[in-house]
C-alpha positions in Angstrom: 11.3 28.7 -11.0 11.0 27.2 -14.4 8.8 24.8 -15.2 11.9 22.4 -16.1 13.0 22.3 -12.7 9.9 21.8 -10.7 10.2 17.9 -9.9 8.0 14.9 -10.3 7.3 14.8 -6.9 8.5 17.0 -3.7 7.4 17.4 -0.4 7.7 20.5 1.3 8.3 20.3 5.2 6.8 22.9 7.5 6.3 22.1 11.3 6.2 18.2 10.5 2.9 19.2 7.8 3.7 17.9 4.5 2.9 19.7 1.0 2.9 18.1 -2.2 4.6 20.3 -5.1 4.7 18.6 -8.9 5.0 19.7 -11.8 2.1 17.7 -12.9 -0.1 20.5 -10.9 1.2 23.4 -13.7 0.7 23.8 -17.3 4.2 24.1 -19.3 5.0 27.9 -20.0 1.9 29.1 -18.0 2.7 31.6 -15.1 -0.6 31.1 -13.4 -0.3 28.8 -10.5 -4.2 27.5 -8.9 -3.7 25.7 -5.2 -7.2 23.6 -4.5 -8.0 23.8 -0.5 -11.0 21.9 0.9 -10.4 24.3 4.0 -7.5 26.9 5.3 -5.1 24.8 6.9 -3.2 26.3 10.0 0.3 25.7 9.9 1.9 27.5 13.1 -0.8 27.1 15.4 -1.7 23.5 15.2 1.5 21.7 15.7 1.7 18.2 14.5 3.6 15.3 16.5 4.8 13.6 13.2 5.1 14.2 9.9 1.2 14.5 7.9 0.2 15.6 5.0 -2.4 18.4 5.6 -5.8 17.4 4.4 -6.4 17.9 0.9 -5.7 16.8 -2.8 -3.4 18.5 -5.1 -4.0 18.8 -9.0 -1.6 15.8 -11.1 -2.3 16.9 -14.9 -6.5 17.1 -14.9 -7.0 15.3 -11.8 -7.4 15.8 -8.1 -5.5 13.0 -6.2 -5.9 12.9 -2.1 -2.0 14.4 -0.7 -2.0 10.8 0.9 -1.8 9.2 -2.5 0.0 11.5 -4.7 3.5 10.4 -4.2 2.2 6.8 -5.1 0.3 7.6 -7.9 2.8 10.1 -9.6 5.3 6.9 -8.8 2.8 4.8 -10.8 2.4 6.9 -13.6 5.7 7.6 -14.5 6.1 3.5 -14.1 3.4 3.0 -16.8 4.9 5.6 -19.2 8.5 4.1 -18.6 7.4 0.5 -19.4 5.0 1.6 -22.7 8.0 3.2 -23.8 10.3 0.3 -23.5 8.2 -1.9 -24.8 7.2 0.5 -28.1 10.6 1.2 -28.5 11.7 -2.2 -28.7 9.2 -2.9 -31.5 10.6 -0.1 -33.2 8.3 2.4 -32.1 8.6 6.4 -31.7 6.5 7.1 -27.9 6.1 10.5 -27.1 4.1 12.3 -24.3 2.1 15.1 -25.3 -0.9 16.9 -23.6 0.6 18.0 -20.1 -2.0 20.9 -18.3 -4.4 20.4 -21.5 -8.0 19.6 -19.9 -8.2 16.3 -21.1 -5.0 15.4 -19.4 -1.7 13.9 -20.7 -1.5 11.4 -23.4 1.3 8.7 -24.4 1.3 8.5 -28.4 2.8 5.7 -30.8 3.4 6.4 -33.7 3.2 2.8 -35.2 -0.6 2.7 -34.5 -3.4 4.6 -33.6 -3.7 3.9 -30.1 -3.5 6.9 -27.4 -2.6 5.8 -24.0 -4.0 8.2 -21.4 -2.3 9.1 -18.4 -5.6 9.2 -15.9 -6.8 7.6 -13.0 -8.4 4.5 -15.2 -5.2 4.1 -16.5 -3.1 3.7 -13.2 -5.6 1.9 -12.2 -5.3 -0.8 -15.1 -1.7 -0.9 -15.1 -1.5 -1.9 -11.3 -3.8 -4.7 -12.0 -1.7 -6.1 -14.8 1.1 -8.4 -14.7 2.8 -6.7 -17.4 2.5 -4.2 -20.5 0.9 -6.8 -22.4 -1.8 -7.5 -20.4 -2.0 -3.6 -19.8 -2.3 -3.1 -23.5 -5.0 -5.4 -23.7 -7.0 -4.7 -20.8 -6.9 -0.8 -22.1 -8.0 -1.4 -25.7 -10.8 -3.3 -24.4 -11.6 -0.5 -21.4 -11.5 2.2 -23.5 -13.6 0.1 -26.6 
C-alpha cells in the first residue's frame, strides 16, 4: 500500500479485537514498518465478547498514544491543524505541514511569522483547553516561551 492511501485513522477488526492502523505510525516514502507491543497478544485463542482494543499504544508521528485514545487524539489533531489553517489563511497566510516521521514530530508552519506550531501531545492538549484558536495561539506562545 502507498503511503497516500493509508488513512488517518482505521481500525482493523479481528475476532471483536480492535487494531489501530494510521498513517501517522509510518514515515512518508520509508518501506520499513516498526509495530510497538508491551506483550504478544493472542488473537484466536482468547476470544473477546465485544469489540476491545488489545492492550497497547501505537506510534502517531514521534509519539506513543494508548489504542484507547488514538482515534480521539488523531481526531484532535487534525482539528487543531484544520482550525490554524483557517484562521492563517484568512489573514492571508500560507500554512503548511511539514516534518511527518521526522524525530521531532510534525510541525504546522506560517509563513507570515516565525511561529512553528507543533503537532505533540502539549499541543492537543492546549488546543482542548481553549475556547478557540486565539486563545490556542496565545496559550502556546506563552507554553512554549
Amino acid at each position: 500500500m502507498n503511503f497516500e492511501e493509508i488513512p488517518n485513522y482505521y481500525e482493523v477488526n479481528y475476532n471483536n479485537y480492535l487494531y489501530v492502523i494510521s498513517k501517522f505510525s509510518f514515515i512518508p516514502g520509508d518501506d520499513k514498518i516498526y509495530f510497538n507491543w508491551s506483550k504478544i497478544h493472542l488473537w484466536d485463542e482468547k476470544l473477546s465478547i465485544k469489540e476491545t482494543f488489545i492492550e497497547g499504544e501505537i506510534i502517531v508521528d514521534a509519539y506513543s498514544v494508548s489504542n484507547n485514545d488514538v482515534k480521539d487524539y488523531i481526531e484532535k489533531r487534525e482539528e487543531l491543524y484544520k482550525e490554524i489553517e483557517k484562521y492563517y489563511k484568512s489573514k492571508g497566510s500560507k500554512v503548511s505541514r511539514a516534518a511527518l516521521g521526522s524525530q521531532d514530530g510534525e510541525y504546522i508552519s506560517i509563513s507570515s511569522e516565525s511561529i512553528l506550531f507543533l503537532l505533540d501531545p502539549s499541543a492537543i492538549e492546549i488546543w482542548e483547553k481553549s475556547i478557540d484558536v486565539e486563545d490556542f495561539i496565545y496559550n502556546y506562545k506563552k507554553f512554549i516561551a
